[in-house]
N, C-alpha and C positions, 0 to 999 in steps of 0.2 A: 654427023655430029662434030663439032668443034672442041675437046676436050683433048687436052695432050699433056702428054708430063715435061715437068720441070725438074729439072737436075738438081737443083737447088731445093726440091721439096720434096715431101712421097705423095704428096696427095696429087691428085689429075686437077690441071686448071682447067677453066674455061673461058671461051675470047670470041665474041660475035659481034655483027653490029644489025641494028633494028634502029630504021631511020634516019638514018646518019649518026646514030647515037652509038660508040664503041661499048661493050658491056661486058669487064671480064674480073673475075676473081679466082680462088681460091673454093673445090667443091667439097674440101674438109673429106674427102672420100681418097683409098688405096685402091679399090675396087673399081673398073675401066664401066662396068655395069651402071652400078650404083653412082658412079659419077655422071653418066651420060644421060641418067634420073634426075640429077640434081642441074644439069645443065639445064633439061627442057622447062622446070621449074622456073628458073633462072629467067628465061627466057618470053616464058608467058608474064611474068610477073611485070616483067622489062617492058610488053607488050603494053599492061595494063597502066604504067606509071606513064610511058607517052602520050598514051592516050587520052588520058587524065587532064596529063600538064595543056595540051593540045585545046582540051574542054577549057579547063580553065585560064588560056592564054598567057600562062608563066610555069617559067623551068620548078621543078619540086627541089633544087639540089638548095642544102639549108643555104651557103653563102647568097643563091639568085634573092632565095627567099627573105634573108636576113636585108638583104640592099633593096628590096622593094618597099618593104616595112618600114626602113632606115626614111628613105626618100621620102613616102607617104606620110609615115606616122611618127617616127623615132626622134628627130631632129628637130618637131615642133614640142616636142615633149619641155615640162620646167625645167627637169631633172636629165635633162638628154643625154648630159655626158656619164650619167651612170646607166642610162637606157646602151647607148653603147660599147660601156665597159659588157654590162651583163650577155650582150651577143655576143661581143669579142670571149668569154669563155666557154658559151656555148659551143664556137667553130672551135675553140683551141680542144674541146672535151671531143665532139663528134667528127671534128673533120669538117674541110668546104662542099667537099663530095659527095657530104651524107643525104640521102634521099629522106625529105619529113615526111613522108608518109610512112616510112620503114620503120620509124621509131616508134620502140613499146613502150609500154610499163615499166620492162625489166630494165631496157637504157635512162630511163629516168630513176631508176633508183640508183641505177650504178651512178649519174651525174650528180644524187645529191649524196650518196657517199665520198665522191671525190670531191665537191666543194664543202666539207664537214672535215676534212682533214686540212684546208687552208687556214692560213694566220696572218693576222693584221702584222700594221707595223710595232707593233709592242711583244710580236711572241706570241699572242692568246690568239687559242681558235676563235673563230669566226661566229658567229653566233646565228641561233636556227633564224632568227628574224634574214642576216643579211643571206644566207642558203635559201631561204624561202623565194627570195628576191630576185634569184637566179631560174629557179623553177617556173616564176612567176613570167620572167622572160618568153620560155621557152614554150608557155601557153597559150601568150599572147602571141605570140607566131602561129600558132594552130589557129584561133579563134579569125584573124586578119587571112590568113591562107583560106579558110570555109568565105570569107565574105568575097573571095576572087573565086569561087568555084569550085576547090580541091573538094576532095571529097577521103575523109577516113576509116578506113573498114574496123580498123584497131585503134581509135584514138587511146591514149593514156588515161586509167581512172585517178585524175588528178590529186583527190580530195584522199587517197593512198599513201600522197607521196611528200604533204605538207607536215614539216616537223613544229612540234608543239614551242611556242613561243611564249616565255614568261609573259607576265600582265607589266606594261609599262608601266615605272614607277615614278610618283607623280613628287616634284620638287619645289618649293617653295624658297625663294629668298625670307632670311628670317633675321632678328635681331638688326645688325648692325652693316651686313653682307652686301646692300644696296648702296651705304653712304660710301662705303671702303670700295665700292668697283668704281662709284662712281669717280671718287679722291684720283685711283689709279686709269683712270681712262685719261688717252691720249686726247685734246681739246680736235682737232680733224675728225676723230673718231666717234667722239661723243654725240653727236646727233645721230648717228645710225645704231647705236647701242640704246639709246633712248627712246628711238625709234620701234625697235622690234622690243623693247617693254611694253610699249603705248599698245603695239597695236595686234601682234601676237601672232603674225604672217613667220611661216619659217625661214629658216636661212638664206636659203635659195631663191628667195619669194622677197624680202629684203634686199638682199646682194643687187638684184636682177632690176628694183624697182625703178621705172624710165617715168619722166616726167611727161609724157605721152598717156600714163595709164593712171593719171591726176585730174579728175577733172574738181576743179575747185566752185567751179557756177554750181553742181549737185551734190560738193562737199561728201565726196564718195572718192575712192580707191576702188580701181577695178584691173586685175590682173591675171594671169593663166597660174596656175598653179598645181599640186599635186597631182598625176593624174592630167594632166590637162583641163581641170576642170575649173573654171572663173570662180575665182572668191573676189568678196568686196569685202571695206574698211572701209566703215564711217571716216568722215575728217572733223577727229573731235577738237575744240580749243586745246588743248595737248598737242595733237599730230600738226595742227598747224601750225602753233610757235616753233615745232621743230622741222617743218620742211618749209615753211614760207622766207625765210633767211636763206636757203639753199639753192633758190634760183640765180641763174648765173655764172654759177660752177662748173658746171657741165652742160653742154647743149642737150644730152639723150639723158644721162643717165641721173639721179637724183643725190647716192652716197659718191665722196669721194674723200681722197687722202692725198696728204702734201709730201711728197715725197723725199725722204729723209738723204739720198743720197742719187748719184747720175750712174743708171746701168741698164740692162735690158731693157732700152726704150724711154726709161724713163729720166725727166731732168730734175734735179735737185732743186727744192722747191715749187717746182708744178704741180698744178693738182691732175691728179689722173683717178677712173672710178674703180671703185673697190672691185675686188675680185672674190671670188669663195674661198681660193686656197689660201689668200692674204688675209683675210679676217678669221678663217681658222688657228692659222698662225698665232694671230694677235690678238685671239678670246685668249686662247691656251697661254701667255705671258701674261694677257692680262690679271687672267685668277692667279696666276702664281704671287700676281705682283701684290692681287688687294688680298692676296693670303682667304681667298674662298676655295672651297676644297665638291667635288662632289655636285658639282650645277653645273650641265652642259647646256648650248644655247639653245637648245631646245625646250630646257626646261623655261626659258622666258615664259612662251605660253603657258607650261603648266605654272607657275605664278598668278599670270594675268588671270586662266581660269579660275584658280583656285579661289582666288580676293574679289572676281567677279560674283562668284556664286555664295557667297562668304556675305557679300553687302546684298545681293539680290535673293538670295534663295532660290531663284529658278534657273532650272534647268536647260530649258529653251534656249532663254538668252542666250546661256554660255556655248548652247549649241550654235547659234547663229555668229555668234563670235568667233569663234573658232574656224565657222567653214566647216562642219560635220555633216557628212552626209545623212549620219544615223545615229539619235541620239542616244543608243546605246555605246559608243563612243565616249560620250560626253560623260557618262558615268560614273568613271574612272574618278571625277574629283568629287561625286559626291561624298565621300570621308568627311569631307570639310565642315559638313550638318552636320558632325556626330554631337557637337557642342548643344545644338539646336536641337537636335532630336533627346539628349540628355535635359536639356530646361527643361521641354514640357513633360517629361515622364515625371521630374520633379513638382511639376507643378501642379500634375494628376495625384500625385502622392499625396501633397498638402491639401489638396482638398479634400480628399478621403478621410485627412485626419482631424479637418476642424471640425471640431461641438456641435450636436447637430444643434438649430435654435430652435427645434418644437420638441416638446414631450410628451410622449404615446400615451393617450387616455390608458387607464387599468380599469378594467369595469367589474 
């Protein structure tokens, strides 16, 4: 047996190697017995995860695992650089070394206890949507790791560990709110803020859009999005007075900005294309400036849904609009009918209450 004490601890380690692979820790045991119990354990287990990894021709340790997914899947993703923020917390929560098959139930609730006590940059915690997001990571590693072969005797009951997410709250431009952004928008700017009015594509999906994924002979918008999943945008007379002036500009990309001053790259007065963290920036001055309080760029779309379904009444459409997988999704704006569903109860009412025009013979 390979189990010896460390001066430094009371417990008996252990330290082998099975396949070239070194395997040692700590057996949580005082007892030379009961450790040399906990070694053989150790040891078989060490047995089963080689053999495994072997089966399915990739290492189990999360970092191999995280950089295979990274390579395959993670880096064609819309959203990629939050696809690798969310791993990057994962190794920083379990370690590079952690083996995925090791992990239970009980480490996933410790990892969304520890992302539930982070805080943005304002101070406030973090909210169950962006924790779920993490989790969600960490699932998708599972699900990618079964389609190479791994195989999980313990997976995690996921659907355990998902914390409850308010219902998104759906915002409308009202009153005066659209002439005053518009007043306050930078002229560079304004085509791409008029843009993701028109067309109701998110940020990143906006930010990203390349003149490559324009075709204008089928008068469609076709791009990766959400999820990886292709959405389209008609090219209505709107979308094309606003991007047919735009060619030119850039050889790939379709938004850009002229650059106000000569630094990182950029020359004063050249146009270079917009980035995500540069038109975050410049939404957030920009509501300051037109004094709109409470409309994130998100809520574009819920606008556009909102006034979509508002002039059409159906549902569909705004589903197909939007890119909804599921038009339980789309839902969300029905409120909008409450006006519509109010008329005709009224209009049930009043007929109820006119005269009848016949009178009931009395015999």
């Amino acid at each position: 047996m390979s189990v010896r004490r460390d001066p430094r601890s009371p417990f008996w380690q252990y330290n082998f190697q099975i396949g070239g692979h070194r395997i040692y820790g700590s057996t949580k045991r005082t007892n030379r017995r009961e450790a040399e119990a906990v070694e053989r354990a150790e040891r078989e287990k060490a047995k089963q995860r080689i053999e495994q990894a072997r089966a399915a021709a990739t290492s189990l340790r999360l970092d191999d695992i995280a950089g295979r997914y990274w390579h395959e899947i993670g880096q064609h993703h819309a959203g990629a650089d939050n696809t690798e923020r969310q791993i990057g917390y994962l190794i920083e929560f379990f370690g590079k070394d952690k083996i995925l098959t090791d992990i239970t139930g009980n480490d996933v609730a410790k990892l969304v206890a520890w992302r539930r006590g982070h805080r943005t940059r304002s101070g406030a915690l973090i909210s169950p949507f962006t924790v779920n997001d993490t989790t969600e990571q960490l699932k998708k590693l599972f699900t990618r790791a079964k389609a190479w072969g791994v195989r999980f005797d313990h997976e995690p009951r996921w659907r355990d560990h998902w914390l409850a997410e308010p219902q998104e709250r759906v915002r409308e431009l009202v009153g005066d709110e659209s002439d005053r952004l518009d007043a306050a928008t930078r002229d560079d700017y304004a085509p791409f803020f008029a843009f993701a009015r028109a067309s109701g594509l998110r940020l990143k999906e906006c930010v990203t859009l390349r003149w490559s994924e324009i075709d204008w002979g089928a008068r469609q918008i076709r791009k990766s999005g959400k999820g990886g999943k292709m959405v389209t945008v008609p090219i209505t007379a709107t979308i094309r007075e606003i991007l047919w002036p735009l060619q030119g500009h850039h050889p790939e990309f379709v938004f850009t900005y002229i650059a106000q001053r000569t630094r990182a790259g950029c020359v004063k007065g050249d146009r270079h294309p917009l980035t995500y963290h540069g038109v975050k920036i410049t939404w957030r001055r920009l509501r300051k400036r037109a004094g709109v309080t409470g409309f994130r760029f998100h809520d574009f779309r819920h606008d556009l849904a909102s006034k979509a379904l508002r002039a059409t009444g159906n549902l569909k459409t705004v589903q197909r609009m939007l890119n909804h997988a599921s038009i339980k999704t789309t839902t969300r704006y029905a409120h909008v009918l409450d006006d519509e569903v109010a008329d005709a109860m009224e209009r049930v009412a009043e007929l109820r209450n006119k005269p009848r025009s016949t009178v009931r013979k009395v015999s």
